[in-house]
BATORVEX-892361 format. One record per residue (C-alpha): residue number from 1; residue in one letter; x, z, y. Coordinates in steps of 0.5 Angstrom, whole numbers, plus 500, padded with zeros to 3 digits. Layout:
<nodes>
@seq=NUM	type=A	u=X	w=Z	v=Y
...
</nodes>
This chain:
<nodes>
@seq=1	type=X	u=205	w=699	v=559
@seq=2	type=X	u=207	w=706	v=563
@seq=3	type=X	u=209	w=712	v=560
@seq=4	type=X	u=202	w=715	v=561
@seq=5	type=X	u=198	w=709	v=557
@seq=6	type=X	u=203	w=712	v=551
@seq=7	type=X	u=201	w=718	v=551
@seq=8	type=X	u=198	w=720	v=545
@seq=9	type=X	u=190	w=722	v=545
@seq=10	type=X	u=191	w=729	v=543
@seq=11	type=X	u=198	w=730	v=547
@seq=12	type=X	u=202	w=737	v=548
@seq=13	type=X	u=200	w=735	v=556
@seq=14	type=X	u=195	w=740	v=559
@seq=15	type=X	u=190	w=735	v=561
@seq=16	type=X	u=183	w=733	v=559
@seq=17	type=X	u=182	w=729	v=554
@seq=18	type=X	u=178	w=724	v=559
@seq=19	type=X	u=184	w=724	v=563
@seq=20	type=X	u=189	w=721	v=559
@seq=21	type=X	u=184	w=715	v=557
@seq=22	type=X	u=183	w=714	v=564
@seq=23	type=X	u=191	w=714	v=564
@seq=24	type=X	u=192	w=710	v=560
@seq=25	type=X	u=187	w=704	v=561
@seq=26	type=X	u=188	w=704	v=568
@seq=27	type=X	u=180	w=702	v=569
@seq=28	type=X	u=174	w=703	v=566
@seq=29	type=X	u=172	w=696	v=565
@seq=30	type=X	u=167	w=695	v=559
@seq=31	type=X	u=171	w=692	v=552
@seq=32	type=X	u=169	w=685	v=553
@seq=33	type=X	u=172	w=683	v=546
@seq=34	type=X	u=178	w=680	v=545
@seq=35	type=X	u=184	w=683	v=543
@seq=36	type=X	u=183	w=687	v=537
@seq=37	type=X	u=186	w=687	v=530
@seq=38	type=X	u=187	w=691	v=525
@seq=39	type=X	u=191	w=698	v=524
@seq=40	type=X	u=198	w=696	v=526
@seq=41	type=X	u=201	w=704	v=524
@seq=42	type=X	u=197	w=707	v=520
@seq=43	type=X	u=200	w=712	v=515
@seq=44	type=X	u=203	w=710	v=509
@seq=45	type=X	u=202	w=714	v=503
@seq=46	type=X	u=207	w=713	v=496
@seq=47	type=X	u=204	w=708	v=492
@seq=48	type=X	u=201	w=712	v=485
@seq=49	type=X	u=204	w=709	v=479
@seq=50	type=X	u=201	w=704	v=477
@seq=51	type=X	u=194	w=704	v=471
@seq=52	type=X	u=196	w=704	v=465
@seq=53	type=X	u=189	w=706	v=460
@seq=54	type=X	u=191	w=708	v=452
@seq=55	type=X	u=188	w=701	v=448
@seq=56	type=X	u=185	w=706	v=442
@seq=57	type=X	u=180	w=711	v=442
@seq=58	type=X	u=181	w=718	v=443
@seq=59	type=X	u=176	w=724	v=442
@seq=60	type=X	u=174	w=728	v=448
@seq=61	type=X	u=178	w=734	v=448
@seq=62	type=X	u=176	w=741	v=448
@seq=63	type=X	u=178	w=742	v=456
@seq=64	type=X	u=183	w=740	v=461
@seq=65	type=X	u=187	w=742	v=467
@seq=66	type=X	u=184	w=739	v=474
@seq=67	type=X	u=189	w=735	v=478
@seq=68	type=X	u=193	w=741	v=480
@seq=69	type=X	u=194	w=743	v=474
@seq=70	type=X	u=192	w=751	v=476
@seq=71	type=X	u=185	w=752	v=472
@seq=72	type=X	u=185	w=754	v=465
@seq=73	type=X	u=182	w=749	v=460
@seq=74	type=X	u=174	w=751	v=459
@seq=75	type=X	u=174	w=754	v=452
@seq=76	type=X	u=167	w=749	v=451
@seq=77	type=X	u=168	w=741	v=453
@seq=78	type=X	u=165	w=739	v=459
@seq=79	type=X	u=158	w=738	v=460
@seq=80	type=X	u=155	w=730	v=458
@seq=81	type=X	u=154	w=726	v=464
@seq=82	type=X	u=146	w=725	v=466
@seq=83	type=X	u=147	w=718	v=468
@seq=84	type=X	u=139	w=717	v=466
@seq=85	type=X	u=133	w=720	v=470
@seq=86	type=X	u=130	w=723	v=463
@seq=87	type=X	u=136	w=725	v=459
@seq=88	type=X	u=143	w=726	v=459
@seq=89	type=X	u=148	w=721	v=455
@seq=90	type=X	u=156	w=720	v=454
@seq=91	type=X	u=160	w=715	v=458
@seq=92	type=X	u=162	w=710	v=454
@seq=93	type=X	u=168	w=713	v=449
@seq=94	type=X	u=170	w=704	v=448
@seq=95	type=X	u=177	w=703	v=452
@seq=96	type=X	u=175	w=700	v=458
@seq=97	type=X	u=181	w=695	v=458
@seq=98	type=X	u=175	w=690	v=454
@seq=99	type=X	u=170	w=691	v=460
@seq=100	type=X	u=174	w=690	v=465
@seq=101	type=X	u=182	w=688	v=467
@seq=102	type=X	u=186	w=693	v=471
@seq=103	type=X	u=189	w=691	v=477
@seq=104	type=X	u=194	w=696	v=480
@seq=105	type=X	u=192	w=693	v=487
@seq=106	type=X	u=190	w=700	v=490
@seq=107	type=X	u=184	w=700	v=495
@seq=108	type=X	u=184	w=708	v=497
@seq=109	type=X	u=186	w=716	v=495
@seq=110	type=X	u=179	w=720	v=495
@seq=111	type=X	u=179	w=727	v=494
@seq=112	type=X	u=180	w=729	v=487
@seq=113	type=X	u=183	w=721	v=485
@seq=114	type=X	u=185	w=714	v=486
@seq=115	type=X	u=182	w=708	v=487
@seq=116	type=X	u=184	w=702	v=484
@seq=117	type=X	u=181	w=695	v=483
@seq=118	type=X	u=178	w=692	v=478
@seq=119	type=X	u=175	w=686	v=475
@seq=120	type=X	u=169	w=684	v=470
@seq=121	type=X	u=172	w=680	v=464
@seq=122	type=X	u=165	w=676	v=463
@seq=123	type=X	u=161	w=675	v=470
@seq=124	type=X	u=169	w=675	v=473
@seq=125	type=X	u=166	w=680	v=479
@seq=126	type=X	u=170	w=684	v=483
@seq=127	type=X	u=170	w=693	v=483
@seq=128	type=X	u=172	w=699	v=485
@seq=129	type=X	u=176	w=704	v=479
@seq=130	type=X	u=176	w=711	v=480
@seq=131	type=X	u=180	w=715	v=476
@seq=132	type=X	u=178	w=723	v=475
@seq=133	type=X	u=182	w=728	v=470
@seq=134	type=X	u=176	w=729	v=466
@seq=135	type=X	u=174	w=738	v=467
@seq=136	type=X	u=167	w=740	v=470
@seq=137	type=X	u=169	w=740	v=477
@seq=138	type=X	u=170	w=731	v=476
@seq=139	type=X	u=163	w=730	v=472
@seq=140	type=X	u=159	w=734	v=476
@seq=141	type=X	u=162	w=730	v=482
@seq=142	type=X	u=160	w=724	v=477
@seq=143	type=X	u=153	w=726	v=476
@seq=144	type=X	u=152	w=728	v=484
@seq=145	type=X	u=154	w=721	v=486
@seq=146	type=X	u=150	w=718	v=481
@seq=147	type=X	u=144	w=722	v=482
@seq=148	type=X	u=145	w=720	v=489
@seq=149	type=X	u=146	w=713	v=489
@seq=150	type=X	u=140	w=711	v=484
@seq=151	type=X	u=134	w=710	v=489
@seq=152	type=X	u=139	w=709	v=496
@seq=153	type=X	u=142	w=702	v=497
@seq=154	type=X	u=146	w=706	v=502
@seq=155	type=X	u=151	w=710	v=498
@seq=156	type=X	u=156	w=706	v=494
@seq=157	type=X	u=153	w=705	v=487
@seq=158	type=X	u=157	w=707	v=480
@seq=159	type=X	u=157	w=701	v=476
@seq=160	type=X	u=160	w=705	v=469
@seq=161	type=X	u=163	w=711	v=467
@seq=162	type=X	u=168	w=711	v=461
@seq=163	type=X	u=172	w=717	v=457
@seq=164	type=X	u=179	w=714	v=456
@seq=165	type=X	u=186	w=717	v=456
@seq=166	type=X	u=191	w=714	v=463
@seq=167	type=X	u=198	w=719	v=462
@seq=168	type=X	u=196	w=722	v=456
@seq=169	type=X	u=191	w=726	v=459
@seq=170	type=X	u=183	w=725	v=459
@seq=171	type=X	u=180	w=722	v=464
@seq=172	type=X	u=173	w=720	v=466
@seq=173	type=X	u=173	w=712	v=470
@seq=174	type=X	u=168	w=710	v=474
@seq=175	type=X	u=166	w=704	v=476
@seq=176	type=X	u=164	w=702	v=483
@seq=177	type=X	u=161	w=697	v=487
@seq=178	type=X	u=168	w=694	v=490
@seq=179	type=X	u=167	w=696	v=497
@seq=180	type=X	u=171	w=689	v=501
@seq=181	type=X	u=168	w=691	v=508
@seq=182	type=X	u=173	w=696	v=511
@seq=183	type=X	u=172	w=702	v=514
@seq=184	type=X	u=166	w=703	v=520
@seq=185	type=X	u=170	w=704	v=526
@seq=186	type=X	u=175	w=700	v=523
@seq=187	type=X	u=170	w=694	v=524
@seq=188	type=X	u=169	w=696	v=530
@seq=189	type=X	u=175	w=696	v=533
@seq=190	type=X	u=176	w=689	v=530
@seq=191	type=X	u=170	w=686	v=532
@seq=192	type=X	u=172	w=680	v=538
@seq=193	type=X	u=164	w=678	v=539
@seq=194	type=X	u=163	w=683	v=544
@seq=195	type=X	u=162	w=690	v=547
@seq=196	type=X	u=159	w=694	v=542
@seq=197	type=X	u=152	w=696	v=544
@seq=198	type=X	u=148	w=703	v=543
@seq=199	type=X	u=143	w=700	v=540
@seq=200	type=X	u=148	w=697	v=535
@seq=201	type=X	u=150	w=705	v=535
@seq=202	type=X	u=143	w=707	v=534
@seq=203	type=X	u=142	w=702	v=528
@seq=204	type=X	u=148	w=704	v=524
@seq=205	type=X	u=146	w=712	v=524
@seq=206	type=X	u=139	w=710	v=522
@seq=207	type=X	u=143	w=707	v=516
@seq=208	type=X	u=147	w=714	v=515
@seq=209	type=X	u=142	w=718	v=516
@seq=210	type=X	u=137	w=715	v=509
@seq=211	type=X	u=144	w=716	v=506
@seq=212	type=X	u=144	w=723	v=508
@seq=213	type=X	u=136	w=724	v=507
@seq=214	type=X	u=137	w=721	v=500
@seq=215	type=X	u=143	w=727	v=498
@seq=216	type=X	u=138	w=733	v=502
@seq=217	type=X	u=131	w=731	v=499
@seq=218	type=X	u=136	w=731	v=492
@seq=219	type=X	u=138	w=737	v=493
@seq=220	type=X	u=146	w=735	v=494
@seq=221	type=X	u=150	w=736	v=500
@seq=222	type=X	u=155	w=731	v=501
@seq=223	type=X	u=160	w=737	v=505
@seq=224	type=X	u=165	w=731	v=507
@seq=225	type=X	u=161	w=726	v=511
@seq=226	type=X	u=166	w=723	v=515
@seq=227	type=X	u=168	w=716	v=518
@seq=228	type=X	u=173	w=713	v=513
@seq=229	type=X	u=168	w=716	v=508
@seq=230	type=X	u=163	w=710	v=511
@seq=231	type=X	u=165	w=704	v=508
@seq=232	type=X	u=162	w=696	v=508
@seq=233	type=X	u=160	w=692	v=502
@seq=234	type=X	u=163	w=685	v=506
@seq=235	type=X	u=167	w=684	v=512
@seq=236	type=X	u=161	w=680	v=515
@seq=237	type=X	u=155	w=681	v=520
@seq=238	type=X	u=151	w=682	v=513
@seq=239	type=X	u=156	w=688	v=510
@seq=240	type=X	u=151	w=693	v=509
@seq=241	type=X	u=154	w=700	v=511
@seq=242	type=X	u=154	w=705	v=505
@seq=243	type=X	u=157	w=713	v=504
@seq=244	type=X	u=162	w=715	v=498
@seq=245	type=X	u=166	w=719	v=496
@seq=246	type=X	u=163	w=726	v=493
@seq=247	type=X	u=169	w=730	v=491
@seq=248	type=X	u=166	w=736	v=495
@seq=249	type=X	u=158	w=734	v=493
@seq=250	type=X	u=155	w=741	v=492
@seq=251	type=X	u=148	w=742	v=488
@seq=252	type=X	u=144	w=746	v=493
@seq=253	type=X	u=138	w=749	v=489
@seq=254	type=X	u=138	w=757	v=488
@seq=255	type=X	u=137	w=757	v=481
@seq=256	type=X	u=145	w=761	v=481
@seq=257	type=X	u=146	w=768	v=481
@seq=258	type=X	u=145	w=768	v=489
@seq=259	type=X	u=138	w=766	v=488
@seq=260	type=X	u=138	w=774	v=488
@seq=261	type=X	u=144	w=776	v=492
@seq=262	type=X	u=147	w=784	v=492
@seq=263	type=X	u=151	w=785	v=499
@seq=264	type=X	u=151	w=789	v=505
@seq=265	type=X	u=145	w=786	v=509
@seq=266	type=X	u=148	w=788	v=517
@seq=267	type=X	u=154	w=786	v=515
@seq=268	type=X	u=153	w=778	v=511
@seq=269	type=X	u=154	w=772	v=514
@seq=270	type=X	u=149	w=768	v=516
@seq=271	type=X	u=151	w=762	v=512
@seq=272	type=X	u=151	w=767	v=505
@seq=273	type=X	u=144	w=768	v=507
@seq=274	type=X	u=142	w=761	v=506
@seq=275	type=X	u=146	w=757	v=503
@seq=276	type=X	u=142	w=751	v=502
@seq=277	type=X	u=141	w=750	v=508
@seq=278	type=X	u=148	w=752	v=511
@seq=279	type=X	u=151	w=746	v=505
@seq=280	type=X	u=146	w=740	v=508
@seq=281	type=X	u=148	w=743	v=516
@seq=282	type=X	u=155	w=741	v=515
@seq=283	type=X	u=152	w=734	v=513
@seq=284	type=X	u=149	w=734	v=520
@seq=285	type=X	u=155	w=737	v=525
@seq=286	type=X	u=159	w=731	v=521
@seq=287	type=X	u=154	w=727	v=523
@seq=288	type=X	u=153	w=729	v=531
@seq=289	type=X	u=160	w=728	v=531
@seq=290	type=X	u=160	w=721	v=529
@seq=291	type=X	u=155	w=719	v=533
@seq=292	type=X	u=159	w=722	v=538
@seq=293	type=X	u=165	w=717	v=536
@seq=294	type=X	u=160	w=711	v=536
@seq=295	type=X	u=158	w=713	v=543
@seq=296	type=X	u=165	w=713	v=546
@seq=297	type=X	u=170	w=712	v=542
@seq=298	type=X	u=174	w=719	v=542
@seq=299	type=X	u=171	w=725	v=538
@seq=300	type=X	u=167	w=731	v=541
@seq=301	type=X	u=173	w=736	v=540
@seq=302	type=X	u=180	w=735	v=540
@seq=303	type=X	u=187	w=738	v=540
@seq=304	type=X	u=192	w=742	v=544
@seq=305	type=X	u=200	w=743	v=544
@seq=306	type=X	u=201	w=736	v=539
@seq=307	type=X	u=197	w=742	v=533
@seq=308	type=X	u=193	w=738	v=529
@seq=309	type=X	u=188	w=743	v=529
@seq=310	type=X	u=190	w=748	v=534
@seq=311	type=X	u=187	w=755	v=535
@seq=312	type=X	u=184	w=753	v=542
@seq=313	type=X	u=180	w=747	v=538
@seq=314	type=X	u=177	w=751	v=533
@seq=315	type=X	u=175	w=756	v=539
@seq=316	type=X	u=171	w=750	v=542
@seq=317	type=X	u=168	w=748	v=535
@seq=318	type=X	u=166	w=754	v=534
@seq=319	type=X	u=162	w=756	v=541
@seq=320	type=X	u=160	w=748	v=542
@seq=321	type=X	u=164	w=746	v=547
@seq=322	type=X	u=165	w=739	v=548
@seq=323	type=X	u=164	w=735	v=554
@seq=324	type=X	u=159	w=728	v=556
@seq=325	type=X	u=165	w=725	v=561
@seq=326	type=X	u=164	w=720	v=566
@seq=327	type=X	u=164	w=713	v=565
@seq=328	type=X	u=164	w=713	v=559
@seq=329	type=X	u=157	w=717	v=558
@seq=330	type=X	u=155	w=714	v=564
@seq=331	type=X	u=150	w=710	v=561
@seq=332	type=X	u=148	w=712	v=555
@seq=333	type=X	u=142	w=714	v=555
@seq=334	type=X	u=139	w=722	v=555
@seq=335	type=X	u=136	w=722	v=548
@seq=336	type=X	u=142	w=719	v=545
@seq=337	type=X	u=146	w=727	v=548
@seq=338	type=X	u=139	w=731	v=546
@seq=339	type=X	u=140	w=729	v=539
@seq=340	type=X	u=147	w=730	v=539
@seq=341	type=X	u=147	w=735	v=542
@seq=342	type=X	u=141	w=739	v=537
@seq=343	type=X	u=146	w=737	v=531
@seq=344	type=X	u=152	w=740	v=535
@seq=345	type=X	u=149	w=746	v=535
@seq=346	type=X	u=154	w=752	v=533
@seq=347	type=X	u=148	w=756	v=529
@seq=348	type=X	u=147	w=752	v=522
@seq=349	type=X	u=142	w=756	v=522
@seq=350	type=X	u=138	w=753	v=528
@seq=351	type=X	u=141	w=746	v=527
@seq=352	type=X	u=136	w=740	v=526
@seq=353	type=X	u=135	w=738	v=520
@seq=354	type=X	u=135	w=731	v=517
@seq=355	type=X	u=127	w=730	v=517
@seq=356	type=X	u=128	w=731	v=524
@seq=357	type=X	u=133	w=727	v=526
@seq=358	type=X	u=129	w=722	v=522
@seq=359	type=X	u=123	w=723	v=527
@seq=360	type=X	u=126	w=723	v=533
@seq=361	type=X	u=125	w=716	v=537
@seq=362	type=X	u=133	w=715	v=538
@seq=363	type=X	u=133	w=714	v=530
@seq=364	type=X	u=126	w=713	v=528
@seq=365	type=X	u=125	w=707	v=533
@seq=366	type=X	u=133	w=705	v=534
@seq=367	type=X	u=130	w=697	v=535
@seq=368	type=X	u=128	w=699	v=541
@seq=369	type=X	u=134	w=702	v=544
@seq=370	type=X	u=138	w=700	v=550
@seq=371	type=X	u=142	w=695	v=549
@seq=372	type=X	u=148	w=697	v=552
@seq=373	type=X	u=155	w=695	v=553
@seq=374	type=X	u=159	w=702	v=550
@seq=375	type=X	u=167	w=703	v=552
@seq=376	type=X	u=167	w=705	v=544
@seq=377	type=X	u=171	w=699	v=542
@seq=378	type=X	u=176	w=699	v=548
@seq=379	type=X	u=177	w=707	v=546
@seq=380	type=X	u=179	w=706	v=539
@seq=381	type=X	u=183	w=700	v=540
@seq=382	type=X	u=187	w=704	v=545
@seq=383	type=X	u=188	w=710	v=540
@seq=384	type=X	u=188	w=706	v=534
@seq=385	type=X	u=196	w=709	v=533
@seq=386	type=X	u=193	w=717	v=533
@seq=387	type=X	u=186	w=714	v=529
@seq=388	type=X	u=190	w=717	v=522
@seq=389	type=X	u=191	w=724	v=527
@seq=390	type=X	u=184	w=724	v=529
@seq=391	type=X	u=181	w=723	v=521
@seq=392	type=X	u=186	w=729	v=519
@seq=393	type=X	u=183	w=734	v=525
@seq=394	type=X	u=175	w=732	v=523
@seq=395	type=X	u=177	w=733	v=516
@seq=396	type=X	u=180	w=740	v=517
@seq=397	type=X	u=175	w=742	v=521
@seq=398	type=X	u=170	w=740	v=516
@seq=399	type=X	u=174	w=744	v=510
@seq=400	type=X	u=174	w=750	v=515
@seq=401	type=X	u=166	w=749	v=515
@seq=402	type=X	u=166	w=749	v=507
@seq=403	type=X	u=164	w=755	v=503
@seq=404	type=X	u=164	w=754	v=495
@seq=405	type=X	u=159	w=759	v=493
@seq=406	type=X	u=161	w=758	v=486
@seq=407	type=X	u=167	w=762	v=488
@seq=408	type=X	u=163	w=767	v=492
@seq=409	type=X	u=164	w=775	v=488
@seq=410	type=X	u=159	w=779	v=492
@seq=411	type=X	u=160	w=786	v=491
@seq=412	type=X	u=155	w=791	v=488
@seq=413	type=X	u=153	w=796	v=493
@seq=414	type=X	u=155	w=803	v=488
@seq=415	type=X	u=162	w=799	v=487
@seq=416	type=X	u=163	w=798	v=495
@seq=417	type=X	u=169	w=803	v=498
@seq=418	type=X	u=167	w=802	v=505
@seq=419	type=X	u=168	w=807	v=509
@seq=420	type=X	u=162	w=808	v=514
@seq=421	type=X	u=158	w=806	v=507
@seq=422	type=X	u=162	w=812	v=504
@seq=423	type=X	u=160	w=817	v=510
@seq=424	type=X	u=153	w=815	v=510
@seq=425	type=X	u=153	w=816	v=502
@seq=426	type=X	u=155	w=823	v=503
@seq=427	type=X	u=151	w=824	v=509
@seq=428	type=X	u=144	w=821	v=504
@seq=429	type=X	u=147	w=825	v=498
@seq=430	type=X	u=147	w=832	v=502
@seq=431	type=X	u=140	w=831	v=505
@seq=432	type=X	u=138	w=830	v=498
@seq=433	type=X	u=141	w=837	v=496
@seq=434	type=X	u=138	w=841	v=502
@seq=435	type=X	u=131	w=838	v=500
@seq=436	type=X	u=132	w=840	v=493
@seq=437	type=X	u=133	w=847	v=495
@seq=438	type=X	u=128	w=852	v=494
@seq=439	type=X	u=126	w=855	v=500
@seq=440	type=X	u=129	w=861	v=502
@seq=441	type=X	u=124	w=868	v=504
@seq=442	type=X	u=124	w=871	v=510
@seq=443	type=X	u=124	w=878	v=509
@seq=444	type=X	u=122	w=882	v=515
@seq=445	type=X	u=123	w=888	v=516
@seq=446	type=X	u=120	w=894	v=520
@seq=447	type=X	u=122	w=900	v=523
@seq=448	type=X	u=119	w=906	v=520
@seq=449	type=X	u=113	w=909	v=524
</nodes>
């Protein structure tokens, strides 16, 4: 391989993103199976320590720090987890060691804890352990998750929640379904039985799409919607593809105290305005841009200058400039781009919805699309070395998209020390004393006769 075929996919080099891929291949063949594999460099992580869960019960204590042990234990004990449609109900305060054996095999790191495998004592079935410093934020995560996963077989189910100590602290353990078929475009990238096709690509954001309509009609955005987040139950043709991970879920209903915001109206952002629908957009534009990637095998933004996320790639997420190159693009079909490009739009507020999305024929009549050879399996084999970088930049520019309006402290006006508020203010206090004043008398005076 020459010097250009190793350049990494978002290199230092001023060139287009396109033009490095075609310097590298040589050709703009089709990936015809073969080759292939799995990761061979991926980034490695320190293993965590391994799980070692206190045999006797404890009761839960009054408050604990998150896992950066920045909060302030809350003065009350977190909230009961609602793992009923009707009524709330404690997880289970027994050692989970009597349910299920522990491995110290670990199967991935989410955003607020590590997973791990774990073992049903009685019917002998494999599943996924998460472990969770018990506070608000963690049993709010549960409760999304659960809420989420009850009616959708394409979010991975939560099996049992258990109330334990693991390093002297107090922890929520989640049970999940034992995800055993890798990550969605891992198993693009290893698949040897052909070219991918863009009905194959309509299929699988047909299966994210109910996903992401159970979350919206739900009222929960999932905030976090990327590749590495969309895992398969097995590694064969019947692995059903399902979305984890709810670290970052938010509740989107406005019965917070913005249902009645106070603050500058010329001056506030949109995404303030309407936080319910701004929350469920970000799901869509996670969403354009990973059916942009199934599409063609690289993302719609990328970085310059070896950063990885650089100021000219957040300049390009934030006015929508992304390309459909050639050959790539070249025969995928139009409603594909349309509906891509309605979900990459920069206003949240003009974004489709995911109702829309479900009515348009690309996902309401996926079976019907194309079968069309894609160069998606070729690209991501071909980049598989830089693959960990471009999960990192999606990831980063999703946290540039979040806003936590838990945190959100929206000034009253009266308190507010702007200084063009100021002037109008002295402008609007003078205009009422002048109309307060009496009026004034004219005296006329005439000259004597």
């Amino acid at each position: 391989m020459d010097v250009c075929a190793r350049q990494r996919l978002f290199s230092p080099y001023k060139v287009s993103r396109y033009q490095r891929c075609k310097q590298r291949t040589g050709s703009a063949e089709l990936n015809g199976g073969g080759g292939g594999g799995g990761r061979k460099s991926r980034r490695r992580r320190s293993p965590p320590p391994p799980l070692v869960l206190c045999t006797r019960m404890e009761p839960l204590a009054s408050g604990m720090s998150d896992l950066d042990n920045n909060e302030l234990p809350p003065a009350q004990p977190p909230p009961p987890i609602s793992l009923d449609n009707h009524k709330p109900c404690l997880p289970k305060t027994v050692p989970i060691i009597e349910h299920y054996d522990i491995s110290d095999h670990v199967l991935g790191l989410g955003i607020n804890g590590k997973v791990v495998q774990c073992c049903d004592r009685t019917s002998k079935k494999k599943y996924a352990l998460k472990v969770l410093h018990d506070c608000v934020k963690a049993r709010r995560e549960v409760e999304l998750h659960w809420r989420a996963a009850r009616t959708c077989k394409h979010i991975v189910q939560i099996q049992d929640v258990y109330e334990n100590t693991y390093g002297g602290k107090k922890c929520l353990l989640i049970v999940m379904e034992c995800m055993e078929g890798g990550e969605l475009f891992q198993r693009i990238q290893e698949r040897q039985d052909g070219a991918f096709t863009e009905r194959e690509a309509a299929h699988i954001m047909y299966d994210i799409c109910i996903a992401v309509k159970s979350l919206h009609d739900n009222n929960i955005a999932h905030r976090d919607l990327k590749p590495e987040n969309l895992l398969y139950t097995q590694p064969d043709m019947f692995g059903v593809l399902k979305l984890t991970d709810f670290g970052f879920a938010k509740e989107t209903s406005l019965k917070d105290s913005l249902q009645t915001p106070c603050y500058t109206p010329y001056y506030v952002a949109p995404e303030v305005l309407g936080p319910d629908k701004y929350d469920k957009s970000c799901d869509i534009w996670s969403m354009g841009v990973i059916m942009y990637i199934l599409l063609c095998g690289f993302p719609p933004f990328y970085s310059n200058h070896g950063l990885v996320i650089s100021p000219g790639m957040k300049k390009r997420i934030r006015l929508g400039q992304y390309e459909f190159p050639d050959p790539e693009w070249t025969n995928v079909s139009v409603d594909a781009r349309e509906l891509i490009s309605k979900m990459l739009c920069v206003d949240p507020l003009e974004r489709i919805a995911i109702d829309g999305i479900m009515k348009n024929k690309w996902i309401a009549k996926h079976t019907e699309v194309p079968a069309t050879p894609l160069h998606t399996g070729r690209m991501l084999r071909e980049s598989e070395e830089t693959w960990p970088e471009i999960q990192e930049e999606m990831t980063r520019s999703l946290a540039t998209m979040r806003v936590d309006y838990d945190t959100a402290n929206l000034k009253q006006l009266d308190n507010t020390n702007n200084a063009l508020l100021n002037k109008r203010r002295r402008a609007k206090q003078e205009l009422t004393k002048k109309s307060l004043q009496p009026a004034e008398t004219t005296v006329v005076k005439t000259s004597a006769s």
